[in-house]
C-alpha atoms as one frame of an Amber mdcrd trajectory, in Angstrom:
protein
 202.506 -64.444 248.097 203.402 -64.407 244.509 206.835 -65.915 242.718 208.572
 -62.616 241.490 209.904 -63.235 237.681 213.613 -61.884 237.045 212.241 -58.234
 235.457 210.656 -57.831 238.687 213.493 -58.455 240.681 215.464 -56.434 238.332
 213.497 -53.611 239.093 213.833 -54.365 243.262 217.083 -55.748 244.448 215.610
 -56.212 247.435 213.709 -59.450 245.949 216.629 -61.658 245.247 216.885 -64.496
 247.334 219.992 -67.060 247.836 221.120 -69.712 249.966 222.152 -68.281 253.534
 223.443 -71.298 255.070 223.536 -75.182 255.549 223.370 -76.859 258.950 224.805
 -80.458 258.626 224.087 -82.397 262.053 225.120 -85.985 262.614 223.307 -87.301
 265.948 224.952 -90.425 267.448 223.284 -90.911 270.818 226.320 -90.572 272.909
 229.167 -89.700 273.995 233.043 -91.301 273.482 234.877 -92.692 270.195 231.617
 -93.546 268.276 231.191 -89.227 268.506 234.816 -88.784 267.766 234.440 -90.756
 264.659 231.223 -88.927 263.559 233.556 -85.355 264.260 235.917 -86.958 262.128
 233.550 -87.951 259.360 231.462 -84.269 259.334 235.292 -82.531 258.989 236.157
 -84.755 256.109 233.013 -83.836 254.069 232.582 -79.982 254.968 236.292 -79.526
 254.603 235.441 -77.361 258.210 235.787 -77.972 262.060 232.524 -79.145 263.453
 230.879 -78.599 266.768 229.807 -80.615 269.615 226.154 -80.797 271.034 225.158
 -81.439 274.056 221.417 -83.398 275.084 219.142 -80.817 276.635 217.356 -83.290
 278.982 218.100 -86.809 280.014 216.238 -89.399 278.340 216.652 -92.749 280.568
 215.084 -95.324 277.730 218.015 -94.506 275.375 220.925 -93.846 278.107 221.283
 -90.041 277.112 222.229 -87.774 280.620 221.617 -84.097 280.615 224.825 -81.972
 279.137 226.174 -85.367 277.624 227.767 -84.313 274.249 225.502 -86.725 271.459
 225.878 -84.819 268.183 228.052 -82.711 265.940 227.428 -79.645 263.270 229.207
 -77.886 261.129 227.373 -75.097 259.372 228.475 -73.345 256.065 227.930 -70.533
 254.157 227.814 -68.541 250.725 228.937 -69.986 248.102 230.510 -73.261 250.147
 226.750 -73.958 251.212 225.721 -74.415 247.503 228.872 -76.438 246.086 228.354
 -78.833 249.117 224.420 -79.170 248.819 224.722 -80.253 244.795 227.161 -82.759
 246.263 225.093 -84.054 249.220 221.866 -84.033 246.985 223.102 -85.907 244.206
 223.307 -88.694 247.141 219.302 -88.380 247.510 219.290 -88.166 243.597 218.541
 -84.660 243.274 214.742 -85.263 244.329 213.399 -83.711 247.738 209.639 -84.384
 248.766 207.749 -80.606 249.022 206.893 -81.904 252.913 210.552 -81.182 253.197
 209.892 -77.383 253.138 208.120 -75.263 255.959 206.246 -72.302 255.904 209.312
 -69.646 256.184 211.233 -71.536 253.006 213.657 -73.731 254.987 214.451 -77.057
 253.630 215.462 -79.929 255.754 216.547 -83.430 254.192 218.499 -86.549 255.311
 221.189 -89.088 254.140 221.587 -92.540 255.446 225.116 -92.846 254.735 227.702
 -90.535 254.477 229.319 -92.812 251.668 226.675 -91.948 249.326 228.136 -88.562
 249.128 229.979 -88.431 246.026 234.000 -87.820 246.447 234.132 -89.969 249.644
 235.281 -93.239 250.157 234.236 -95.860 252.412 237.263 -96.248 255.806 235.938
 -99.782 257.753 237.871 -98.028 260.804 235.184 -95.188 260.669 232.263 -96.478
 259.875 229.031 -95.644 258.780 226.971 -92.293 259.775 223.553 -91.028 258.353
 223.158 -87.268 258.727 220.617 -84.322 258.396 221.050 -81.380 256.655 219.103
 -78.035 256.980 219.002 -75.468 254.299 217.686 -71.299 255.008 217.375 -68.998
 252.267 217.398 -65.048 252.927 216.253 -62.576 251.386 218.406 -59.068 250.817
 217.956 -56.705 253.906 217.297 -59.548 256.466 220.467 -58.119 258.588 218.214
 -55.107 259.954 216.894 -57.621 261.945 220.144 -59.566 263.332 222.222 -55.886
 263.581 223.142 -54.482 266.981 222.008 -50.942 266.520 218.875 -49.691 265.656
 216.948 -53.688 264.786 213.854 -53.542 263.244 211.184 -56.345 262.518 210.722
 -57.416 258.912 207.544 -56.862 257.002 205.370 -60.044 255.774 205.604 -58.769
 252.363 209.484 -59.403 252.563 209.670 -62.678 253.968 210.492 -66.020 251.992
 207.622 -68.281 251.421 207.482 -72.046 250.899 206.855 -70.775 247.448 209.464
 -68.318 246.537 212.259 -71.270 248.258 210.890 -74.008 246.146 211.866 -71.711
 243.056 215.096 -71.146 244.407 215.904 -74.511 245.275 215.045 -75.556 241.517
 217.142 -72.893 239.910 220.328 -72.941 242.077 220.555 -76.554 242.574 218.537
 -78.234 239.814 216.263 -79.681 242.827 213.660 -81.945 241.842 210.415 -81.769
 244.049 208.389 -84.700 244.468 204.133 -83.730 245.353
């Protein structure tokens, strides 16, 4: 699949990609005040209320129980998505490695520490948490597949590639990929 250029896109609305949302997970392992603090951490830096996830099986090496909450998420959106990822990648440097794309354009990167954010300071009553973050781009008309009434599939020709998300990710957020 070719990269379209801007004339092109010009032309076709329909080929204008952006940023759809960011998933930002921090996994503790378990449950109590070590997840409370993570909750705590993840509201401070998306500035919105996270979630809590629960383990899908039970994993008896690492002391995780079925439906025990481990993790928290908070996903955002628009324009919030982009101000926070040219925060949170300015912690990795602004370099991503191109492994860290998959085939349908989603990019998926992590942080060791939270405190390498920029804008947030270190609290010793906290702590320390490392956290993932997800990115999906979209192309205009994806919501005929997601609508109630009348869905309909979406043609290969209109789907984001590896590709036309790497040239995204470089123009919105002045991403540097690494080979």
């Amino acid at each position: 699949m070719s990269i379209y250029d801007k004339a092109e896109m010009a032309r076709n609305p329909m080929l204008t990609l952006k940023i759809e949302k960011a998933v930002v997970n921090i996994s503790v392992g378990k449950s109590g005040e070590l997840l409370e603090k993570a909750k705590t951490v993840l509201d401070e830096i998306t500035g919105r209320k996270s979630c809590v996830r629960k383990a899908k099986k039970t994993v008896r090496d690492f002391g995780i129980r079925k439906g025990e909450p481990i993790s928290c998420i908070a996903t955002l959106r628009g324009e919030e998505a982009v101000a926070f990822l040219k925060r949170a990648l300015d912690a990795v440097g602004n370099k991503v490695s191109k492994k860290s794309f998959d085939d349908q354009g989603n990019m998926s990167f992590g942080i060791k520490e939270h405190i390498e954010i920029p804008g947030i300071r270190y609290r010793p009553e906290v702590g320390i948490f490392g956290m993932d973050i997800s990115v999906a781009p979209i192309r205009l008309g994806y919501r005929v597949a997601r609508r109630r009434r009348l869905r309909s599939r979406i043609g290969k020709s209109h789907r984001v590639t590896k590709d036309d998300s790497l040239k995204l990710m470089k123009q919105t957020l002045n991403l540097e990929i690494l080979e």
